[in-house]
C-alpha atoms as one frame of an Amber mdcrd trajectory, in Angstrom:
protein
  -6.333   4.689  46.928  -4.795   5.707  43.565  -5.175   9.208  43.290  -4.140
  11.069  39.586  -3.116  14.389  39.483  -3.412  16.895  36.680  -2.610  20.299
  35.381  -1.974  22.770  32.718  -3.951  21.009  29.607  -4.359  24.141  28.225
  -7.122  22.832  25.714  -4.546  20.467  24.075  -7.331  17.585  23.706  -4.883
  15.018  22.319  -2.981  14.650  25.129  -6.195  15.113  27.560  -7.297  11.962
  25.821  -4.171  10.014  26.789  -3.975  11.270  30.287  -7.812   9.795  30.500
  -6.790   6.473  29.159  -3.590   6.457  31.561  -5.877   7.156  34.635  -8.610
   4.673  33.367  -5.956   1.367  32.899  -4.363   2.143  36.053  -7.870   2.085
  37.654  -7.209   5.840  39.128  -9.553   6.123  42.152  -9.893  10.237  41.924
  -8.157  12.598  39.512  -7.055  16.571  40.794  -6.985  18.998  38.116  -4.805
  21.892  39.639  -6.448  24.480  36.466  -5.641  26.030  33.276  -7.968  23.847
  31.106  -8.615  26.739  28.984 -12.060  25.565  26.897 -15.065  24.009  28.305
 -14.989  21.472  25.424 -11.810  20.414  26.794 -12.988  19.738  30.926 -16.168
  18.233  28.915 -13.434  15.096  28.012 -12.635  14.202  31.778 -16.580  12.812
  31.294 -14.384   9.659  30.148 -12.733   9.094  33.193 -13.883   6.071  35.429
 -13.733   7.874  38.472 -14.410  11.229  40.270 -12.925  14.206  38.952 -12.236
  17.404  41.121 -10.294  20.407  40.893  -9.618  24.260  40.757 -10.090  26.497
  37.963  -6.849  28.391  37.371  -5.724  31.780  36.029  -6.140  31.357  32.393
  -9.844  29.734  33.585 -11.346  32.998  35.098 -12.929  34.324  32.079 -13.504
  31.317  30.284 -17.351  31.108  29.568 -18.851  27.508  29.989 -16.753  25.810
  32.667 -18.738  25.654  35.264 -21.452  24.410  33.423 -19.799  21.919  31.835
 -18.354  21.058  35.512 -22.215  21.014  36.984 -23.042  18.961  34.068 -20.797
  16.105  34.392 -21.001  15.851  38.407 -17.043  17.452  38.733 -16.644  19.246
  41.981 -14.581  22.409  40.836 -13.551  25.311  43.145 -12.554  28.716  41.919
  -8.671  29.648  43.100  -8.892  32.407  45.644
């Protein structure tokens, strides 16, 4: 199993788009976010990804309206950090 591991995008799409074409060449089996995505717009890009995506929303997520939607939308299996 190839397993990707992610973190800290902070809504900086350009480089969310590379990480999803890394992960999708290396034919990534499941990719961890570890949080701070910052914009639902932003976890909406991971919908590129060939494979499962799950993860934890982090501090600068909490008051971030739309992530979990977007997360129930595209299937991602997102926790909230306790």
């Amino acid at each position: 199993m190839i397993l990707g591991v992610v973190s800290d995008t902070h809504n900086r799409v350009f480089n969310v788009e590379k990480i999803i074409d890394i992960f999708n060449s290396n034919n990534v089996d499941k990719v961890i976010h570890t949080g701070d995505i910052t914009q639902a717009k932003t976890l909406g890009r991971f919908a590129r990804l060939n494979c499962p995506l799950l993860g934890v929303f982090g501090n600068n997520d909490l008051k971030e309206e739309g992530l979990e939607a977007v997360s129930l939308e595209n299937g991602f299996d997102f926790r909230s950090r306790v």
